[in-house]
Biopython code that builds the backbone (N, CA, C, O; Angstrom):
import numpy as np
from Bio.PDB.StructureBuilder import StructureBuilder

atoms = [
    (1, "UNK", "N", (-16.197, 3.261, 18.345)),
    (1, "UNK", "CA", (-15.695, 2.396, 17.292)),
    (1, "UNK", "C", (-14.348, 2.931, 16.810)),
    (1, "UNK", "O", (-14.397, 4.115, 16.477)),
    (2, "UNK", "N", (-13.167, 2.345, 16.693)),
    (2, "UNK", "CA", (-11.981, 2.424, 15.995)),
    (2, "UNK", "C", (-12.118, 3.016, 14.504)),
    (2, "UNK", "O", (-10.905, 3.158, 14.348)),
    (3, "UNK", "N", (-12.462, 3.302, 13.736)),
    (3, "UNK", "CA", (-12.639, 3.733, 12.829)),
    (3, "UNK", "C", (-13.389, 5.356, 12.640)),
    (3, "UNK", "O", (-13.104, 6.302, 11.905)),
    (4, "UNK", "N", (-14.264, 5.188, 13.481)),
    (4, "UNK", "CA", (-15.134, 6.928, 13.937)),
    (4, "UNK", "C", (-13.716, 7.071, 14.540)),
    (4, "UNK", "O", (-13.105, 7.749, 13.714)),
    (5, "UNK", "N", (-13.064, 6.838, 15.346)),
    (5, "UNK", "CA", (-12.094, 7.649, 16.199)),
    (5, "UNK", "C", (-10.952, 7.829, 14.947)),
    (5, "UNK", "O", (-10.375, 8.917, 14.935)),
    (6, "UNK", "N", (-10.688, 7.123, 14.189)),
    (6, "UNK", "CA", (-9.544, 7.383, 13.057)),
    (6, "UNK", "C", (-10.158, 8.660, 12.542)),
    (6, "UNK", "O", (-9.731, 9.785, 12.800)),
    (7, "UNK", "N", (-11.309, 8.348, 11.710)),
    (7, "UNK", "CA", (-11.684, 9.741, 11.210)),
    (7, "UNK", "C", (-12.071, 11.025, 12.060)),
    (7, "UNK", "O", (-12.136, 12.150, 11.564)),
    (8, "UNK", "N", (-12.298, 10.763, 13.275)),
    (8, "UNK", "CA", (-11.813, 11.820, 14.151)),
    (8, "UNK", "C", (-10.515, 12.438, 14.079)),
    (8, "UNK", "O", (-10.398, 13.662, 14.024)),
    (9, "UNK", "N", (-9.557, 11.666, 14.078)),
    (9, "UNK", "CA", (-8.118, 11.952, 14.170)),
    (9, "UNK", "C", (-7.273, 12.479, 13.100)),
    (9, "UNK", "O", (-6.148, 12.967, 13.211)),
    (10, "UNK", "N", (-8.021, 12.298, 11.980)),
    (10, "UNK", "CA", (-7.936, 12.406, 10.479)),
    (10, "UNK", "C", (-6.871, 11.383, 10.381)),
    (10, "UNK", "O", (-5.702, 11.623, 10.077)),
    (11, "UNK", "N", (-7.389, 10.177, 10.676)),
    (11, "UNK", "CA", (-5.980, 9.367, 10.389)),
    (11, "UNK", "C", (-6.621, 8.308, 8.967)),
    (11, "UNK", "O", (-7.655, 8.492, 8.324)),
    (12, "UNK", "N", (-5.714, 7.333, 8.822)),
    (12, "UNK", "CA", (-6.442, 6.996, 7.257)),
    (12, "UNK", "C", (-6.366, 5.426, 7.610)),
    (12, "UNK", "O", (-5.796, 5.183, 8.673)),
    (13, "UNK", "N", (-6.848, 4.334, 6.888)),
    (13, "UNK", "CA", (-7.356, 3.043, 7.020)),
    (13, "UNK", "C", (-6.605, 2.241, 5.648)),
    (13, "UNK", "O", (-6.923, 2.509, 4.490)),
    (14, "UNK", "N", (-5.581, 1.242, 6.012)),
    (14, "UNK", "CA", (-5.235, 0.426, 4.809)),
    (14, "UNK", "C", (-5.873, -0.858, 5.038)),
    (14, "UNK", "O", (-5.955, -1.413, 6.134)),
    (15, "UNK", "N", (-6.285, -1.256, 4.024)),
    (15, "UNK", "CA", (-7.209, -2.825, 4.531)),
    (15, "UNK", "C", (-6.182, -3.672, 4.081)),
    (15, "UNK", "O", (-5.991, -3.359, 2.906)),
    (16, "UNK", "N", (-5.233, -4.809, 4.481)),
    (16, "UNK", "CA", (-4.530, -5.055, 4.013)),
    (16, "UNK", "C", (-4.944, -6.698, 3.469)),
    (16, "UNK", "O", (-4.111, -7.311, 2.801)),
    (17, "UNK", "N", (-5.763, -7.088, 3.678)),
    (17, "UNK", "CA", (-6.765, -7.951, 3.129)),
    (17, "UNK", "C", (-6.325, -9.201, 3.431)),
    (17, "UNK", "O", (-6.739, -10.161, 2.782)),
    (18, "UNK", "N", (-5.687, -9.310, 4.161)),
    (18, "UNK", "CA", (-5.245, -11.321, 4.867)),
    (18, "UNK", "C", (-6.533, -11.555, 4.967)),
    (18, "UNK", "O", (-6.665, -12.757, 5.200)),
    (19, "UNK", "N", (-7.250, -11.184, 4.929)),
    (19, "UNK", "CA", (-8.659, -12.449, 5.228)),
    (19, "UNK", "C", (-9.631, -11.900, 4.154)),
    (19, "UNK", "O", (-9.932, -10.707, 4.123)),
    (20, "UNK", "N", (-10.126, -12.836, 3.251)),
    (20, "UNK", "CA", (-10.826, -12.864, 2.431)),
    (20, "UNK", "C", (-12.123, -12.416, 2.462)),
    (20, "UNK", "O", (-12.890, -12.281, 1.509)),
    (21, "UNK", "N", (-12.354, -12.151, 3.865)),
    (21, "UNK", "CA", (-13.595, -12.265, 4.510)),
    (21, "UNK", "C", (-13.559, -10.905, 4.732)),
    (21, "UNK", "O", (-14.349, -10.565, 5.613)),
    (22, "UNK", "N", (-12.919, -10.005, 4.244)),
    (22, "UNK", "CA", (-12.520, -8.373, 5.455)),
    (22, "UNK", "C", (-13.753, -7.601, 4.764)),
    (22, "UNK", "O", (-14.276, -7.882, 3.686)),
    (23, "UNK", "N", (-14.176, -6.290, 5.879)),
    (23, "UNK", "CA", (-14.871, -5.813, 5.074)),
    (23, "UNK", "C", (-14.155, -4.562, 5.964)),
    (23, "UNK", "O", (-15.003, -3.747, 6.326)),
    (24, "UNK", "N", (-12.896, -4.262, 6.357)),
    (24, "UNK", "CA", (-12.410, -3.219, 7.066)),
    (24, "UNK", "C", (-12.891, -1.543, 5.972)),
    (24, "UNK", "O", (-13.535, -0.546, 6.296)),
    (25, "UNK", "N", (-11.972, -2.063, 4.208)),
    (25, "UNK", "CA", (-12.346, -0.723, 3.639)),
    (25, "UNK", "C", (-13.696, -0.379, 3.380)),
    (25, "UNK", "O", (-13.962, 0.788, 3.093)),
    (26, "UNK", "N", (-14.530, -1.188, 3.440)),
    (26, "UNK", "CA", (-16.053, -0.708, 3.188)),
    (26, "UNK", "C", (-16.788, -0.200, 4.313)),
    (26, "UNK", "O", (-17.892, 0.344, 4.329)),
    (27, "UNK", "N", (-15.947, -0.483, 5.308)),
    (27, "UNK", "CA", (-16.444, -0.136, 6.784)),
    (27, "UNK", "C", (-16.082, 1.047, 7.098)),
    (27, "UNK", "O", (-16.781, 1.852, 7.716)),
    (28, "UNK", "N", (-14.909, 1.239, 6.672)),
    (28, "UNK", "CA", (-13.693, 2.703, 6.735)),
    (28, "UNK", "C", (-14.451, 3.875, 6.036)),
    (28, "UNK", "O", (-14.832, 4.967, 6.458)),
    (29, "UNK", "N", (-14.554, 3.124, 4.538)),
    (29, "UNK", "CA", (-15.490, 4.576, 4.095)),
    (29, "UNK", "C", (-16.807, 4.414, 4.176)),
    (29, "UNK", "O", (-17.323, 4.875, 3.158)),
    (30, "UNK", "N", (-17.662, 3.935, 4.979)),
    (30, "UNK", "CA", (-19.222, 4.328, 5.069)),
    (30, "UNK", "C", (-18.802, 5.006, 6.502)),
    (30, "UNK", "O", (-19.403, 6.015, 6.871)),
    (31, "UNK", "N", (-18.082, 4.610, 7.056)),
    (31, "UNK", "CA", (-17.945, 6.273, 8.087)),
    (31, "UNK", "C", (-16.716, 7.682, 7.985)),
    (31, "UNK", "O", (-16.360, 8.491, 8.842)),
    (32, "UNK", "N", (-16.347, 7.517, 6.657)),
    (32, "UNK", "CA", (-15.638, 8.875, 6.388)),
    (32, "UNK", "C", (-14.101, 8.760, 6.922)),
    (32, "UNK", "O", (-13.559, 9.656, 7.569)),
    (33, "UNK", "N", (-13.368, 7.315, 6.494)),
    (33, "UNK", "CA", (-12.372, 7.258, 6.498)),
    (33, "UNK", "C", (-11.851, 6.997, 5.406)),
    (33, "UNK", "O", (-12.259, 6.226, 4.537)),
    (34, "UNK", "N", (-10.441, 7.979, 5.430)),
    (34, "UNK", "CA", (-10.080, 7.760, 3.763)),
    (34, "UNK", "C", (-9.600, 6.488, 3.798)),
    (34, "UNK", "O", (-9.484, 5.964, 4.906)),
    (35, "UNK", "N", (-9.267, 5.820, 2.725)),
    (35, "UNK", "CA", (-9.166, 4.038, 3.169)),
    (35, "UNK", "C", (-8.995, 3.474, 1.371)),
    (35, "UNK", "O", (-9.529, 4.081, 0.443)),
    (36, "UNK", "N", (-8.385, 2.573, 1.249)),
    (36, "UNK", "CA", (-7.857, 1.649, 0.239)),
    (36, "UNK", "C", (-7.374, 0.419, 0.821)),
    (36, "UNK", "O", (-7.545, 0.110, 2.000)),
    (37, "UNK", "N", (-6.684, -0.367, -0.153)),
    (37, "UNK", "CA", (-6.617, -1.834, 0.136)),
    (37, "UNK", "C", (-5.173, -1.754, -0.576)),
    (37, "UNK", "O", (-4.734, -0.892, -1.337)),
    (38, "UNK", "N", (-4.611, -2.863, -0.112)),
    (38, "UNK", "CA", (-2.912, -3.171, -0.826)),
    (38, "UNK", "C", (-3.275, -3.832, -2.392)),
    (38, "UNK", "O", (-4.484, -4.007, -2.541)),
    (39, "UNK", "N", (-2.754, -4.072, -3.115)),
    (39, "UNK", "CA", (-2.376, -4.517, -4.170)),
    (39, "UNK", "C", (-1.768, -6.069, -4.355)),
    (39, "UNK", "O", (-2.102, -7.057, -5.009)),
    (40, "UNK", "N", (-0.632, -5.719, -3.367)),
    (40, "UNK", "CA", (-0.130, -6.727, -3.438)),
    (40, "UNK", "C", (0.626, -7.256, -1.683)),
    (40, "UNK", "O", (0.978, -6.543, -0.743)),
    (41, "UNK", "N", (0.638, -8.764, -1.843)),
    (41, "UNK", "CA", (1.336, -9.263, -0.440)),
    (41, "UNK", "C", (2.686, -9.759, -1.346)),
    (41, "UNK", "O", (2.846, -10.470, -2.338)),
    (42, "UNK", "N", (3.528, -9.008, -0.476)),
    (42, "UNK", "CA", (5.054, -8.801, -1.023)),
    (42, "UNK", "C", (5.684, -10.512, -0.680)),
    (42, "UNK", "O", (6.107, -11.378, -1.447)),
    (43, "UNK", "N", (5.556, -10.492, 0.407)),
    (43, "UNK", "CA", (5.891, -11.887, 1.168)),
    (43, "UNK", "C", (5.466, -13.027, 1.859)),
    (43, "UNK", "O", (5.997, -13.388, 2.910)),
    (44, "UNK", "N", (4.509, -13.628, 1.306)),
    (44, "UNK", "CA", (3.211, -14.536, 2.045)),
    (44, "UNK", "C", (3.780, -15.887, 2.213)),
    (44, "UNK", "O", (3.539, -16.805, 2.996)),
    (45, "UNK", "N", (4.812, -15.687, 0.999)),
    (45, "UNK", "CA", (6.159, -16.967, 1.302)),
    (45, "UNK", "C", (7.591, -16.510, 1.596)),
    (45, "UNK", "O", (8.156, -15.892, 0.694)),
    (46, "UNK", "N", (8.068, -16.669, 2.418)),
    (46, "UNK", "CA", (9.166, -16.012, 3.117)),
    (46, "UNK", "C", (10.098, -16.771, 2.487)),
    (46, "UNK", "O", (10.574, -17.835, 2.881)),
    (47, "UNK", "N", (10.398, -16.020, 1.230)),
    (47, "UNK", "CA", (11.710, -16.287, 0.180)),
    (47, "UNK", "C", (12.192, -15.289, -1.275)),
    (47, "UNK", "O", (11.419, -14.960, -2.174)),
    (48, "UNK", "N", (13.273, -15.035, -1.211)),
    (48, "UNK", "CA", (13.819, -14.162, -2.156)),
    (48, "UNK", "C", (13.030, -14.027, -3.625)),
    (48, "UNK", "O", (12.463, -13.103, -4.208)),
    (49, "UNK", "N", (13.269, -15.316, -3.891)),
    (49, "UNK", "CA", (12.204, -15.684, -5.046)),
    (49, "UNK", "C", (10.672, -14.751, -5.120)),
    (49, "UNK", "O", (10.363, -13.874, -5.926)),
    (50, "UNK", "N", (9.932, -15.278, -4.034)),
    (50, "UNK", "CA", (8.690, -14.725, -3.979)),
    (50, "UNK", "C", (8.832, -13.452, -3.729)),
    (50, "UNK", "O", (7.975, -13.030, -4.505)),
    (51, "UNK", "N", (9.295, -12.461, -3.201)),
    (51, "UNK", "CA", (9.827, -11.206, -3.454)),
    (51, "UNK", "C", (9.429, -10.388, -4.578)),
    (51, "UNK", "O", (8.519, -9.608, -4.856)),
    (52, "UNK", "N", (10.869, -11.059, -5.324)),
    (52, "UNK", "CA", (11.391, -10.498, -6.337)),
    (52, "UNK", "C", (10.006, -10.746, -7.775)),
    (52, "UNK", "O", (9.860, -9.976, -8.724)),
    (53, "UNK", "N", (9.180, -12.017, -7.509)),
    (53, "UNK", "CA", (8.005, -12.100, -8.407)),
    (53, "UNK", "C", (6.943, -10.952, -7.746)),
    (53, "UNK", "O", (6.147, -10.248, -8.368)),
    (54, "UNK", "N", (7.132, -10.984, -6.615)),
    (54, "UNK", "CA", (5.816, -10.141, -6.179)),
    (54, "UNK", "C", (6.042, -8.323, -6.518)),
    (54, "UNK", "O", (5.135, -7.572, -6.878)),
    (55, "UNK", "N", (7.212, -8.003, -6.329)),
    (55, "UNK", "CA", (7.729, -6.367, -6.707)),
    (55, "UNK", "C", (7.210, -6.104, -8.225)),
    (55, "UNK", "O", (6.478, -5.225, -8.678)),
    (56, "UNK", "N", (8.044, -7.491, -8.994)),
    (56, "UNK", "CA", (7.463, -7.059, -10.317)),
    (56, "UNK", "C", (5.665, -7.016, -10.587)),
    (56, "UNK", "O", (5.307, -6.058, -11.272)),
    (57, "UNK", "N", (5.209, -7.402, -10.392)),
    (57, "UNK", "CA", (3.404, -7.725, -10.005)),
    (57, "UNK", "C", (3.462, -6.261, -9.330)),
    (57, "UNK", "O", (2.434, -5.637, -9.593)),
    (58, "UNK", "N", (4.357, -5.551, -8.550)),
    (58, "UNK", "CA", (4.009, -4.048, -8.556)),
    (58, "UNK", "C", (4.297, -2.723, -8.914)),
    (58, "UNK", "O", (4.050, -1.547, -8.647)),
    (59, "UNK", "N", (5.192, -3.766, -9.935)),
    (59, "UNK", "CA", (6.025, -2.435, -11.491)),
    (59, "UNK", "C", (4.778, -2.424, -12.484)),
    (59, "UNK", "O", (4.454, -1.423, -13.123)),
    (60, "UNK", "N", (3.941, -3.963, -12.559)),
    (60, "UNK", "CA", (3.089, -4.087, -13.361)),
    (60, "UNK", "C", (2.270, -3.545, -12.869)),
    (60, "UNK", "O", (1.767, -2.826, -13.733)),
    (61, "UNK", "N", (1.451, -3.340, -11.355)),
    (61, "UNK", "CA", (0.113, -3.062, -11.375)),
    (61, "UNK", "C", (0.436, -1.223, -11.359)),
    (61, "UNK", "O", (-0.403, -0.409, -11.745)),
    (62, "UNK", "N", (1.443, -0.947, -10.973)),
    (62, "UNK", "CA", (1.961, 0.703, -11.452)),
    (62, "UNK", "C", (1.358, 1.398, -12.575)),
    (62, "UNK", "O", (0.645, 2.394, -12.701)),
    (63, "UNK", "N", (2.049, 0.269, -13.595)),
    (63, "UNK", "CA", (2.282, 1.103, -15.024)),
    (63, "UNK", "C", (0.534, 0.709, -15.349)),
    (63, "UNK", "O", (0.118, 1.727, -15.903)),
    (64, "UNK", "N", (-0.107, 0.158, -15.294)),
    (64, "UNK", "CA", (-1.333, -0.113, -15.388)),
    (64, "UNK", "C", (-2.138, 0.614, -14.757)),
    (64, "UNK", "O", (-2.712, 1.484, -15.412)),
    (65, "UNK", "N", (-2.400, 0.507, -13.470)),
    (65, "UNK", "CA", (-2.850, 1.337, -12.765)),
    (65, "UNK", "C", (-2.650, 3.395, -12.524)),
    (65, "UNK", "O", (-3.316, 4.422, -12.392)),
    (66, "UNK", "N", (-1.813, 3.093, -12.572)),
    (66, "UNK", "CA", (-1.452, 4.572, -11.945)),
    (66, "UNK", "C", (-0.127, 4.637, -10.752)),
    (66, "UNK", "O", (0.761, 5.472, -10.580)),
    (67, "UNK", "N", (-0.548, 3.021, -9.867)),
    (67, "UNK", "CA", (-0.407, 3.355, -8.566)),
    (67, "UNK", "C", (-0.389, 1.771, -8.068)),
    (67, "UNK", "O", (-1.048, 0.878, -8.601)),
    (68, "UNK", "N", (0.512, 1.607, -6.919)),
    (68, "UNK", "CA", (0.523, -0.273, -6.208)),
    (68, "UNK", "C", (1.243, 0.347, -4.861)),
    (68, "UNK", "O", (2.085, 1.179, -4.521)),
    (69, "UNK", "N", (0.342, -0.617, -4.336)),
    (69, "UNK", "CA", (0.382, -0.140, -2.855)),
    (69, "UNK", "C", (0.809, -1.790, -2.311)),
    (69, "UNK", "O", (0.066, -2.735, -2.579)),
    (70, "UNK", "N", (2.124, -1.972, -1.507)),
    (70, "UNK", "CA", (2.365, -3.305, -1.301)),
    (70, "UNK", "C", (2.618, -3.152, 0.037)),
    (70, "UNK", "O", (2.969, -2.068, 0.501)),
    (71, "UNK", "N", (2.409, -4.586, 0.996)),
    (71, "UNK", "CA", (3.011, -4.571, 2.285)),
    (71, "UNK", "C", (3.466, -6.112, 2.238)),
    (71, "UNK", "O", (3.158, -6.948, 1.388)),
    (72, "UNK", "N", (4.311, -6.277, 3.416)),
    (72, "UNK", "CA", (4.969, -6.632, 3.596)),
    (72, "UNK", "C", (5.155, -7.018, 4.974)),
    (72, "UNK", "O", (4.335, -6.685, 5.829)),
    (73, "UNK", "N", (6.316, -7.789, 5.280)),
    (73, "UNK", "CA", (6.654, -8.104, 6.729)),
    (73, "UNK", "C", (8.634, -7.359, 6.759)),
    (73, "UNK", "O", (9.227, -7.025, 5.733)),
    (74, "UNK", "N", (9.158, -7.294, 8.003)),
    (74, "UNK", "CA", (10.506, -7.310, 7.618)),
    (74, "UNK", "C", (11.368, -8.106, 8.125)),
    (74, "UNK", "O", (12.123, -8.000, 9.091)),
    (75, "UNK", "N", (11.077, -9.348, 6.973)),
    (75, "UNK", "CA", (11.746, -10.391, 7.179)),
    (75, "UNK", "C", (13.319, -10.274, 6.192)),
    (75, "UNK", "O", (13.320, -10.058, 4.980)),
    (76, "UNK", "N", (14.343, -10.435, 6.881)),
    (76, "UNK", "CA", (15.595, -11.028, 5.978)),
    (76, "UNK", "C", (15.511, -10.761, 4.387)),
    (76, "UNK", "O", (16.016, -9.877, 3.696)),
    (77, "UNK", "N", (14.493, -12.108, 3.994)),
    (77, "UNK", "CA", (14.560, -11.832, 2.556)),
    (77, "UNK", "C", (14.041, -11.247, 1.671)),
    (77, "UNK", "O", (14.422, -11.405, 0.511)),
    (78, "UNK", "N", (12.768, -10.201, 2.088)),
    (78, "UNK", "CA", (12.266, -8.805, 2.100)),
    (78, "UNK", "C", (12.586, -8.106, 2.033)),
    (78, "UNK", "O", (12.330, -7.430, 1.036)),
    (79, "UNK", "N", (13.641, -7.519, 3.271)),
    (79, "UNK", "CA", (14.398, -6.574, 3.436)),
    (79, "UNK", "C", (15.377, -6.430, 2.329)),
    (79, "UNK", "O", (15.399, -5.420, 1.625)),
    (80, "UNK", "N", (16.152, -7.388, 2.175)),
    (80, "UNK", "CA", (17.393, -7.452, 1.150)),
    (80, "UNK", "C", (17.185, -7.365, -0.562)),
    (80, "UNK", "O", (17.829, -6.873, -1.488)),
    (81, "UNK", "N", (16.100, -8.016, -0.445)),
    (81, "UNK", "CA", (15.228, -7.687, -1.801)),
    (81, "UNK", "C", (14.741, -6.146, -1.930)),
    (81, "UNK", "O", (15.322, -5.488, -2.793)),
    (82, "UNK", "N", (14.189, -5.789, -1.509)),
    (82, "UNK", "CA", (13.851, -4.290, -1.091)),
    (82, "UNK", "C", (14.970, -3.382, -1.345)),
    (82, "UNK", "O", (14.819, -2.531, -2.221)),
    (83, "UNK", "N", (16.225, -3.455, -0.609)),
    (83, "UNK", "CA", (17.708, -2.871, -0.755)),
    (83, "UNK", "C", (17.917, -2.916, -2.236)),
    (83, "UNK", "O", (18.300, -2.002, -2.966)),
    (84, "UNK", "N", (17.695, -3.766, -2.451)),
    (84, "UNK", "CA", (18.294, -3.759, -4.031)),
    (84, "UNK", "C", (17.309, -3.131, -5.133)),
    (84, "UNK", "O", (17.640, -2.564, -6.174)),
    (85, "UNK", "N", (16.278, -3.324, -4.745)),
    (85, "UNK", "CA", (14.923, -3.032, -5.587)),
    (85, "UNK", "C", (14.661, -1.684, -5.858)),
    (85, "UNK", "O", (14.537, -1.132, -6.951)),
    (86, "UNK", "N", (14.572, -1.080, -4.374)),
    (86, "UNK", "CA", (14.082, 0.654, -4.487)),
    (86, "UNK", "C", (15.142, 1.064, -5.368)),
    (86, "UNK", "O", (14.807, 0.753, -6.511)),
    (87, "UNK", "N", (16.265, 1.620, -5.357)),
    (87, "UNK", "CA", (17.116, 2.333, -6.638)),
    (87, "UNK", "C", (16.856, 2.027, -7.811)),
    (87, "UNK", "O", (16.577, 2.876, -8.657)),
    (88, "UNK", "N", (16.919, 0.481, -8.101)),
    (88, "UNK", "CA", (16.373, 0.157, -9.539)),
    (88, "UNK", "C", (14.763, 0.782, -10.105)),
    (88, "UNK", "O", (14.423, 1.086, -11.249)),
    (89, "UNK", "N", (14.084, 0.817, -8.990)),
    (89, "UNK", "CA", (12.683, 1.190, -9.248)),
    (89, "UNK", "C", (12.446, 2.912, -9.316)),
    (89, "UNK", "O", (11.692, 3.472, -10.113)),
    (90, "UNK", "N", (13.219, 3.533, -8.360)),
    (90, "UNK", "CA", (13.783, 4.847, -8.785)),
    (90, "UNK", "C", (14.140, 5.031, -10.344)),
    (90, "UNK", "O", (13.474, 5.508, -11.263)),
    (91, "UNK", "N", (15.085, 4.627, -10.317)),
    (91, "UNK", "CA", (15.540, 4.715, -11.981)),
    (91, "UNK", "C", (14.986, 4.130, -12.793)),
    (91, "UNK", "O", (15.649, 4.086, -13.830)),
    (92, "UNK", "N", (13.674, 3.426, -12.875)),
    (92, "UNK", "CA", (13.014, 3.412, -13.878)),
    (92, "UNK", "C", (11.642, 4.299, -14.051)),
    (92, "UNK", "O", (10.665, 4.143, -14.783)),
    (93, "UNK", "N", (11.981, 5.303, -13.063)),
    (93, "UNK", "CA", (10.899, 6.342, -12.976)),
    (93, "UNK", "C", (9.716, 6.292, -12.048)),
    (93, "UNK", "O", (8.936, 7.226, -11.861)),
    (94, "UNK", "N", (9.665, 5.107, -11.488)),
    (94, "UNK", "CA", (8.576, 5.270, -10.319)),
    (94, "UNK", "C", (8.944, 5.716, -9.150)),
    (94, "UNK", "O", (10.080, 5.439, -8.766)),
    (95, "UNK", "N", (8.275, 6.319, -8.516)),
    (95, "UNK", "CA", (8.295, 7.286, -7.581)),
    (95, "UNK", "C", (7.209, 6.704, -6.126)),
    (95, "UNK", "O", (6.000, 6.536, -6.285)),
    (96, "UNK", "N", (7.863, 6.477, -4.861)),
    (96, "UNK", "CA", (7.465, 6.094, -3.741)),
    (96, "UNK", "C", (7.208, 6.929, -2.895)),
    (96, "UNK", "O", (8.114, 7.691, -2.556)),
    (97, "UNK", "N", (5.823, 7.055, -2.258)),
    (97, "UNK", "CA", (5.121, 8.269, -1.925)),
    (97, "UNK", "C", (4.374, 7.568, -0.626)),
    (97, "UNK", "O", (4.303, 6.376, -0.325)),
    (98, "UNK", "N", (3.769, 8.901, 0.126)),
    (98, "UNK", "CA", (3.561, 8.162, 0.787)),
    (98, "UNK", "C", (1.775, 7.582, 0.933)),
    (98, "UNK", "O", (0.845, 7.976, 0.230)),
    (99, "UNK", "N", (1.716, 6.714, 1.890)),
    (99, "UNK", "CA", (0.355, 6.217, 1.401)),
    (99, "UNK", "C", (-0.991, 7.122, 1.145)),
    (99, "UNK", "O", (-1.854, 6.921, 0.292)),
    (100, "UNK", "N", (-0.934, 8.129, 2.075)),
    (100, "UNK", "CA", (-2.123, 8.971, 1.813)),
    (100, "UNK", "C", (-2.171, 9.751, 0.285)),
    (100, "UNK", "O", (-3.226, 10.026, -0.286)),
    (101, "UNK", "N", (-1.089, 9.988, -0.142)),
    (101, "UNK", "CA", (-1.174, 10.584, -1.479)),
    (101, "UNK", "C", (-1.808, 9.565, -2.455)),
    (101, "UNK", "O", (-2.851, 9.731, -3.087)),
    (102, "UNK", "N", (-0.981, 8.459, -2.468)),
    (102, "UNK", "CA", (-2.055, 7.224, -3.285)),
    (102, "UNK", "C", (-3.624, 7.024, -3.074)),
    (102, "UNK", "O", (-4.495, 6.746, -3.897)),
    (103, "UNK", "N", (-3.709, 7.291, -1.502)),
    (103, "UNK", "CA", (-5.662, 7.322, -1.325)),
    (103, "UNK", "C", (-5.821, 8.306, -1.922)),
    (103, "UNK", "O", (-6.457, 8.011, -2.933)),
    (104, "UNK", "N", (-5.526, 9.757, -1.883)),
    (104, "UNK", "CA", (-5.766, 11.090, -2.924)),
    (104, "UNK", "C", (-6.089, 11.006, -3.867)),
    (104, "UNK", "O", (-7.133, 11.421, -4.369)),
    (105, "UNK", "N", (-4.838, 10.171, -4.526)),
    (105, "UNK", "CA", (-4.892, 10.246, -6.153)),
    (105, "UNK", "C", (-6.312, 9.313, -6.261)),
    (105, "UNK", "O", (-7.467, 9.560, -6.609)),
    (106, "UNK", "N", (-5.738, 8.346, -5.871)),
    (106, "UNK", "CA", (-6.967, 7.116, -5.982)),
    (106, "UNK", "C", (-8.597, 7.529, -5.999)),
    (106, "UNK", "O", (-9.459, 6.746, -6.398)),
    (107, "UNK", "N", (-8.932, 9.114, -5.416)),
    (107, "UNK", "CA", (-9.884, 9.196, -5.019)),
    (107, "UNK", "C", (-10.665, 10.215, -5.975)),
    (107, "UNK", "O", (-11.841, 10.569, -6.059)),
    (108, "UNK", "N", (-9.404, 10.547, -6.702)),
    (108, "UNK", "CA", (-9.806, 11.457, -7.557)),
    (108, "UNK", "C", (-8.706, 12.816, -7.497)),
    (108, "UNK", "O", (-8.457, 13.486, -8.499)),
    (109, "UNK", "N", (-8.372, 12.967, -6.741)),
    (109, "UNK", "CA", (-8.082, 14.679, -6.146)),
    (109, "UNK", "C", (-6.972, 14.905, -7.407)),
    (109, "UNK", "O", (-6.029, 14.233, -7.825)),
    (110, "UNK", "N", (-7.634, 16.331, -7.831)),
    (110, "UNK", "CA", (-7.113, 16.235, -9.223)),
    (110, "UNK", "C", (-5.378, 17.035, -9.001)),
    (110, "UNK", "O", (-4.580, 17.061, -9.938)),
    (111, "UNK", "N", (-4.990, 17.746, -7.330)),
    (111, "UNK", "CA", (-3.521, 17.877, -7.289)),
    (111, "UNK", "C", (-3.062, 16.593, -7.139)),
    (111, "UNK", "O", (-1.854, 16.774, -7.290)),
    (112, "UNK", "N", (-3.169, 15.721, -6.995)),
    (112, "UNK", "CA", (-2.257, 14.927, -7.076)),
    (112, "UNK", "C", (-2.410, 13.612, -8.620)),
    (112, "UNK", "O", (-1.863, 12.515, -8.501)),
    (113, "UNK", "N", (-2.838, 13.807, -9.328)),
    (113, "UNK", "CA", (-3.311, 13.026, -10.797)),
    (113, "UNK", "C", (-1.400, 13.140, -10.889)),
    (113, "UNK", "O", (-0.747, 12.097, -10.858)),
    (114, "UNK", "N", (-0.864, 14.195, -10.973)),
    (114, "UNK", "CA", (0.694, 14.279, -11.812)),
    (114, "UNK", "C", (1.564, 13.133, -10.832)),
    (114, "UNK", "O", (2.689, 12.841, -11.238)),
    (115, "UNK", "N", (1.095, 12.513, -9.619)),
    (115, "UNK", "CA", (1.840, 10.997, -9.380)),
    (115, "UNK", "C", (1.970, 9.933, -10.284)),
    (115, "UNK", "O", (2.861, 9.094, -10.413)),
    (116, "UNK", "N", (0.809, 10.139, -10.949)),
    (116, "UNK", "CA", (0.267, 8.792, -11.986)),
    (116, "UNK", "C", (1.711, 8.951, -13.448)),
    (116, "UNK", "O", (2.077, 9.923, -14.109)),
    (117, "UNK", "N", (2.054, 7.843, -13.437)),
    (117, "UNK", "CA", (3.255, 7.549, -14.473)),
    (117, "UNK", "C", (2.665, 7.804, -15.538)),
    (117, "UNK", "O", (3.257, 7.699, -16.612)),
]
sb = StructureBuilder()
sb.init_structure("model")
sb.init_model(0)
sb.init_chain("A")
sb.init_seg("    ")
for serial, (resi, resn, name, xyz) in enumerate(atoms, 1):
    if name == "N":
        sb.init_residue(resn, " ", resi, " ")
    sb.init_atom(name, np.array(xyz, "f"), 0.0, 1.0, " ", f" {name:<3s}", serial, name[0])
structure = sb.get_structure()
């Protein structure tokens, strides 16, 4: 099974949840893969607009949470949105890490709690 072999590998599982129906992260961790789900779909409508609403939806689920985990495609108006976005999001103090530290924090692990804003 793909998943025993991840956690063989120590590799980690994002469920990124296009289908409503997924049961990838519940599957991930009943066999000992570290594993979470996105937050947010950055671009499900391929336009600047939807972007720029969806980033903020992950300034918000940040400061709320702790933590927003977004994906994406790299389309044009993604990309360019993105360019402009990360510095601003830098300078307002959030900090982009990489995904396994968010499963960490997420999981508890108390070195990494000082990610949380």
């Amino acid at each position: 099974m793909v998943a025993e072999a991840m956690r063989d590998h120590g590799l980690l599982f994002l469920d990124s949840l296009t289908s409503a129906k997924s049961v990838g992260e519940k599957t991930a961790r009943g066999l000992g893969v570290p594993t979470t789900r996105r937050d947010v779909f950055l671009d499900n409508t391929d336009s600047v607009a939807e972007v720029e609403l969806r980033l903020a939806q992950v300034e918000r689920t940040a400061r709320e949470t702790g933590s927003a985990i977004a994906i994406g495609h790299p389309r044009d108006a993604t990309l360019s949105v993105l360019a402009d976005w990360i510095p601003r999001a830098r300078a307002a103090g959030f900090v982009l890490v990489p995904l396994s530290a968010v499963i960490e924090a997420r999981s508890g692990s108390p070195a990494l709690q000082a990610l949380r804003p």
